[in-house]
N, C-alpha and C positions, 0 to 999 in steps of 0.2 A: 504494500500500500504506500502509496507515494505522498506525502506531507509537501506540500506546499511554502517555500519562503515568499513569503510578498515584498515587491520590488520595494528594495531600500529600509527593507528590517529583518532581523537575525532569527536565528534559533539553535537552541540549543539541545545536547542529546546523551544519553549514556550508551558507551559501546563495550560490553565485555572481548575480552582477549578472544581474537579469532573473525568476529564481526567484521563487516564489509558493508562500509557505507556506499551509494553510489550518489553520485552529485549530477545532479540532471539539469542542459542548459536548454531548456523547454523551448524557449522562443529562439535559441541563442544569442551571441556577442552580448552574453554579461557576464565581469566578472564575479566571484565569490572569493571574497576573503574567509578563509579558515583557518583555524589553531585548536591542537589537541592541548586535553593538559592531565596528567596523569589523576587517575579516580585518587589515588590514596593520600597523594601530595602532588597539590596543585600548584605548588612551587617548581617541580619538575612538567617543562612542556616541550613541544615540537618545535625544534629551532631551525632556522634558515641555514645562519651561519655556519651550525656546527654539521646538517648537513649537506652544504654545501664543498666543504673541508672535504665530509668522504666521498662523496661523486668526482669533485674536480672539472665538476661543470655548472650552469648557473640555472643550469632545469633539472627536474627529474624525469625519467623515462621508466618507462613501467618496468617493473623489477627492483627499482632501486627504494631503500629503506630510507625512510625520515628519521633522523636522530633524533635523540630529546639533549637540552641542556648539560645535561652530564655525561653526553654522549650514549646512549642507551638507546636502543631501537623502538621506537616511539607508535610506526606506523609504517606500511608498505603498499608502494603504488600498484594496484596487482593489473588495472585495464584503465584504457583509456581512447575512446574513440575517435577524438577531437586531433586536431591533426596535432596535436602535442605543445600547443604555446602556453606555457604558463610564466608566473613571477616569482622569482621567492628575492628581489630586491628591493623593492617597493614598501615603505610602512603603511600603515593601515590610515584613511584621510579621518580625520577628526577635525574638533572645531576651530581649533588655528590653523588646520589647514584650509577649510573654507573661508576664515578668516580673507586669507593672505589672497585667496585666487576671488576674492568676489565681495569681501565684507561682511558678508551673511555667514556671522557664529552661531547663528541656528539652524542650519542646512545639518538633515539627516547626515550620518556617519556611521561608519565599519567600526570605529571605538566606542560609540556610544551603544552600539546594536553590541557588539561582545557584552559592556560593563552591566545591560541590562539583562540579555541570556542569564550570565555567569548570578548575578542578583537573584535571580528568580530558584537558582538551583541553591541560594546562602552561601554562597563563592566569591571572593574581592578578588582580582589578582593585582599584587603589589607590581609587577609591570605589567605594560603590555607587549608582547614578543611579537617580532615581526611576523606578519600572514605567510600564508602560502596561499597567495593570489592565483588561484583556478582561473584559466581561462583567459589571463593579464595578457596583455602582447605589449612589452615593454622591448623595443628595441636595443640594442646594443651596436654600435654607431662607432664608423672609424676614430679612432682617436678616444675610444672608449664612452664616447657623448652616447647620455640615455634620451629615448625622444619615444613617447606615448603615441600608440597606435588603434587603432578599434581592432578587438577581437576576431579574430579568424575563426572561431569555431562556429556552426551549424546548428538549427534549431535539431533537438533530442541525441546531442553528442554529449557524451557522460565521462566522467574520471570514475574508479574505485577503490575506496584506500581501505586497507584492512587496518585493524587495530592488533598492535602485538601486544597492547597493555591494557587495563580497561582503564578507559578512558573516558572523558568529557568533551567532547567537540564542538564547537561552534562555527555556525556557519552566517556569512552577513553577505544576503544579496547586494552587491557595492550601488550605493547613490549616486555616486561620481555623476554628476550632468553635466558639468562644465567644461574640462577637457574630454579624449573622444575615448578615455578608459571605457565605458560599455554602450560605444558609439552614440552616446548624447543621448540614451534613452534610456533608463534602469529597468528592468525587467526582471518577470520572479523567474525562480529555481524549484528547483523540487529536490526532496533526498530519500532516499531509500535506503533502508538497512536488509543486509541478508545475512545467516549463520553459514562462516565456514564457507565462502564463496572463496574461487579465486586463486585458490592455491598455489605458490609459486615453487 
């Protein structure tokens, strides 16, 4: 059964160890920011940086494991149908970020759509760790210049990450309207959970 995110607000989920969530880009070209964060201790979560370190590339491809903060196997990308653009450099826009691009500090946000999820489950997180941006098309540009693109992926092109921990995930259909991160339009998502899909 497929749960619905509504363009430009979050939701959150529990996934025991094994579990395979599927991220659905219904209409497609939106992105979703997402972050795991361990059921037991919510101080250990899915990091960009650290797995980035073990890929040695700045995307992941299916097969490759999302580390957590301490290095720890967090999550693992097991399918993906979208022709594979994602971000893991990119922070999450918040309200100084729309700030800065438009003046309006009350424009919907991917930090505010987490800090409300994570509330609702009695969860703070003392940071917020950067996303892994499903679906982002962030260029990487001679001379290493980043330059924001509209999504390439397809209306019902899907990711699947399984859970190696159980875990808490959140997921925030991105708002972004201003620049062309989910082509000037926000659009819902949908998520699926399966047991034990995926096996890599």
């Amino acid at each position: 059964m497929h749960q619905v995110i509504a363009a430009r607000s979050g939701r959150a989920l529990r996934m025991a160890c094994g579990e395979t969530v599927r991220v659905i880009n219904v209409h497609g070209r939106q992105v979703v920011d997402t972050w795991a964060f361990c059921a037991d201790d919510p101080a250990e979560f899915m990091s960009m940086e650290h797995s980035r370190t073990s890929w040695l590339r700045a995307n992941p491809v299916v097969g490759d494991i999302l580390l957590s903060n301490l290095r720890c196997p967090i999550a693992r990308l097991v399918a993906d149908t979208s022709p594979g653009v994602h971000d893991t450099l990119i922070a999450a826009c918040d309200t100084a970020r729309y700030a800065q691009l438009s003046g309006d500090a009350g424009h919907a946000n991917c930090v505010d759509n987490l800090q409300a999820c994570l509330a609702q489950l009695g969860i703070s997180a003392a940071r917020v760790p950067a996303p892994l941006n499903l679906f982002m098309n962030v260029a990487i540009l001679e001379g290493g210049r980043l330059e924001f693109r509209a999504p390439v992926c397809e209306p019902g092109d899907y990711v699947d990450l399984r859970a190696e921990r159980d875990l808490i995930m959140v997921f925030s259909a991105c708002p972004q309207d201003i620049l062309p991160v989910n082509d000037l339009q926000p659009r819902d998502v949908a998520i699926q959970v399966f047991e034990h899909v995926g096996r890599a």
